[in-house]
Structure formats: C-alpha cells, structure tokens
C-alpha positions as CSV (number, residue, x, y, z in Angstrom):
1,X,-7.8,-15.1,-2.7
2,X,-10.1,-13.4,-5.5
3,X,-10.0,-10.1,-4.0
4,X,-6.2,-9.5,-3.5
5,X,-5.5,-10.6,-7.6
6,X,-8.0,-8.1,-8.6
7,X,-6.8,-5.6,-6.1
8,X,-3.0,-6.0,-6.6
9,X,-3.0,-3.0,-9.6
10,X,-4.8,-1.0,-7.1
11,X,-3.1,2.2,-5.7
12,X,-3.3,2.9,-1.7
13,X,-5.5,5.7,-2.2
14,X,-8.1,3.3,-4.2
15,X,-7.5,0.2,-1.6
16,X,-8.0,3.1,1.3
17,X,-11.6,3.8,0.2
18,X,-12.5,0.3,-0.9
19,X,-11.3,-0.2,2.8
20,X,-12.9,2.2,4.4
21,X,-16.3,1.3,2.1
22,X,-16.5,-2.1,3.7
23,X,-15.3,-1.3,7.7
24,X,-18.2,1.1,7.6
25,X,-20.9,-1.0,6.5
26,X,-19.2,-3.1,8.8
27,X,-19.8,-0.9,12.0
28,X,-23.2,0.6,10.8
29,X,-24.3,-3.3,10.7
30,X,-22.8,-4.1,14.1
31,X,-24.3,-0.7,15.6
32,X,-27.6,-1.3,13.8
33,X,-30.5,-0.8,16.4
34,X,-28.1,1.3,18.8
35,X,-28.7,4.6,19.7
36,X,-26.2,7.3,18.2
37,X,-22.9,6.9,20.8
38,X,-22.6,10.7,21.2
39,X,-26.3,12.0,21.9
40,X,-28.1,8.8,22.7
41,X,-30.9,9.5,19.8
42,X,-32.1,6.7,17.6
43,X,-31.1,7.9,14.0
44,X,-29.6,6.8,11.0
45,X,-26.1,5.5,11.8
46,X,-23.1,6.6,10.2
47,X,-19.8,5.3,11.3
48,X,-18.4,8.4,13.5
49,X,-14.5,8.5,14.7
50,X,-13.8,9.1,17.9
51,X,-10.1,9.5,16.8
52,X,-9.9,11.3,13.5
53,X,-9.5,9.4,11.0
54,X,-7.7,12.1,8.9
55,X,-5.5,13.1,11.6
56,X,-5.0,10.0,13.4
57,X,-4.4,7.1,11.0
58,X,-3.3,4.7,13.3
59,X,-7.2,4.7,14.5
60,X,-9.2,4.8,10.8
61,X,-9.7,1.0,11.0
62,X,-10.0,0.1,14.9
63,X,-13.3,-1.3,15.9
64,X,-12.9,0.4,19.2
65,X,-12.6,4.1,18.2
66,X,-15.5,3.7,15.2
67,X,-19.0,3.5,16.2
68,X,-22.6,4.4,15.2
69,X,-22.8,8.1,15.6
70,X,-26.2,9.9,13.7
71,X,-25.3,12.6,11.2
72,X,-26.1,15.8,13.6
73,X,-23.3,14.5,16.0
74,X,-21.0,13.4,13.3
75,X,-20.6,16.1,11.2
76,X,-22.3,19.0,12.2
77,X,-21.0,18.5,15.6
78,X,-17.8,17.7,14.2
79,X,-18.6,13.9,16.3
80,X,-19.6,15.7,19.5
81,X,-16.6,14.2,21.2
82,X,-17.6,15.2,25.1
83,X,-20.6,12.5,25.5
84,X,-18.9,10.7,22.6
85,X,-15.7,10.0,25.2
86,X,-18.0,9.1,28.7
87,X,-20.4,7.4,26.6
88,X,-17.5,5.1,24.1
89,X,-15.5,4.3,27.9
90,X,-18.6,2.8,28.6
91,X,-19.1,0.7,26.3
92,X,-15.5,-0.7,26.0
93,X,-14.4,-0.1,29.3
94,X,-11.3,2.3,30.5
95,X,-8.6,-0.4,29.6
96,X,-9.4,-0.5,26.0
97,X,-10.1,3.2,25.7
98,X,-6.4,3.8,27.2
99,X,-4.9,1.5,24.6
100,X,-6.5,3.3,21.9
101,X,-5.1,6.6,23.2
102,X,-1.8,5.0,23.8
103,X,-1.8,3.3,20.3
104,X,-2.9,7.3,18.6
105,X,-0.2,8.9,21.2
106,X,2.7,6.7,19.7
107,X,1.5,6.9,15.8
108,X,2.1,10.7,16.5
109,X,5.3,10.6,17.6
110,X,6.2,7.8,15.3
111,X,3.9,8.8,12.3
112,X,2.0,6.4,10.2
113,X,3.1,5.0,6.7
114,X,-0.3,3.0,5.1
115,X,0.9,-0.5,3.7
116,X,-0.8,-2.1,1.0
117,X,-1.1,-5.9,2.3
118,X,-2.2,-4.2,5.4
119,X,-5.2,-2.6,3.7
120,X,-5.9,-5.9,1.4
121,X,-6.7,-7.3,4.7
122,X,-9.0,-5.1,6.1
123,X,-10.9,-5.3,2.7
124,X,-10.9,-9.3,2.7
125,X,-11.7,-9.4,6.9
126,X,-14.6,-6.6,6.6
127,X,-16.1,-8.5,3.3
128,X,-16.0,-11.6,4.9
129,X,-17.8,-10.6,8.2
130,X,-20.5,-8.1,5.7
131,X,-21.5,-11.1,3.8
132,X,-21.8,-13.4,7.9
C-alpha cells in the first residue's frame, strides 16, 4: 500500500486530519443533493456531527453520526442537535441510532486511545471510495 509507506513517519495528530480530510469529502459527496439534516434547507454541505467529534471520539469517523449539515446549523447553531436527532433516527432508523449512543456511552466510561493502523485505514478506505 502506497499510502501507509508514506504515512508511516506520520504522527497521530497529522494521520487525524489527513483522516478527517478524506471522511469529509467522503460524506459531503454521499450527502450531495440532500437537504441540510438539521433544518431541511438546501445549502452548501459541510459534514456536521451529531456526536462531537471533540468530545466523543469514538463517533469522529462513524458514517452514521456524520452527515450533511449547512453551515448555519453546524456551527452557528452549534449542529442544531433537536431536528438534527428526529430528523438523523429517520434516516437510519432507531436501531442504529441506539448503537451509536451505546457505542459513545461506553467510549466514556472506557475512554478512547486513537491508534495509528486504525487511522491508516480510514485514510486508505475514505480515498478509495473518493476516487469510486
């Protein structure tokens, strides 16, 4: 794999945002066309969290807690997470939205360490799936 030799000397904090660079483009291409997951307007997307990403690690890189939110709801509404909660058990039902709360709820108590080979995987999965 190309990306994991040139990535190898990479520190977690760089791997994180090369990470985080390619899930995003990720979920703005899948939500592309979509209205905005919180208020319902058609916008600019940006990849909102449901789940903090800064609080709740566990959750940064799950396809089911990130999803096309405009930038009103996202930042100045700090992701407007009323709407956002009815609105995202919509779309992936209540079973999946309980595993995501479970899966946060038990990275609390546990806490969350962020593991290189972990994050080299993300970057080669995201890539792979920008580039389809």
């Amino acid at each position: 794999m190309a990306t994991i030799s040139t990535l190898k000397k990479k520190t977690i904090a760089q791997l994180k945002a090369i990470a985080v660079t390619h899930f995003h483009k990720f979920i703005r291409n899948r939500d592309h066309g979509s209205p905005c997951i919180s208020c319902g307007k058609f916008s600019t997307l940006q990849a909102g969290h449901f789940y903090s990403a800064g609080h709740n690690p566990v959750s940064k890189f799950n396809e089911d807690n990130v999803h096309g939110q405009c930038v009103r709801c996202n930042l100045y509404l700090s992701a407007n997470l009323i709407p956002y909660r009815q609105n995202l058990i919509e779309k992936i039902g209540q079973e999946r939205f309980d595993k995501l709360e479970l899966k946060v709820q038990i990275s609390k108590r546990l806490g969350y360490k962020w593991d290189k080979f972990f994050l080299l995987e993300i970057i080669e999965k995201y890539k792979k799936l920008n580039r389809s």
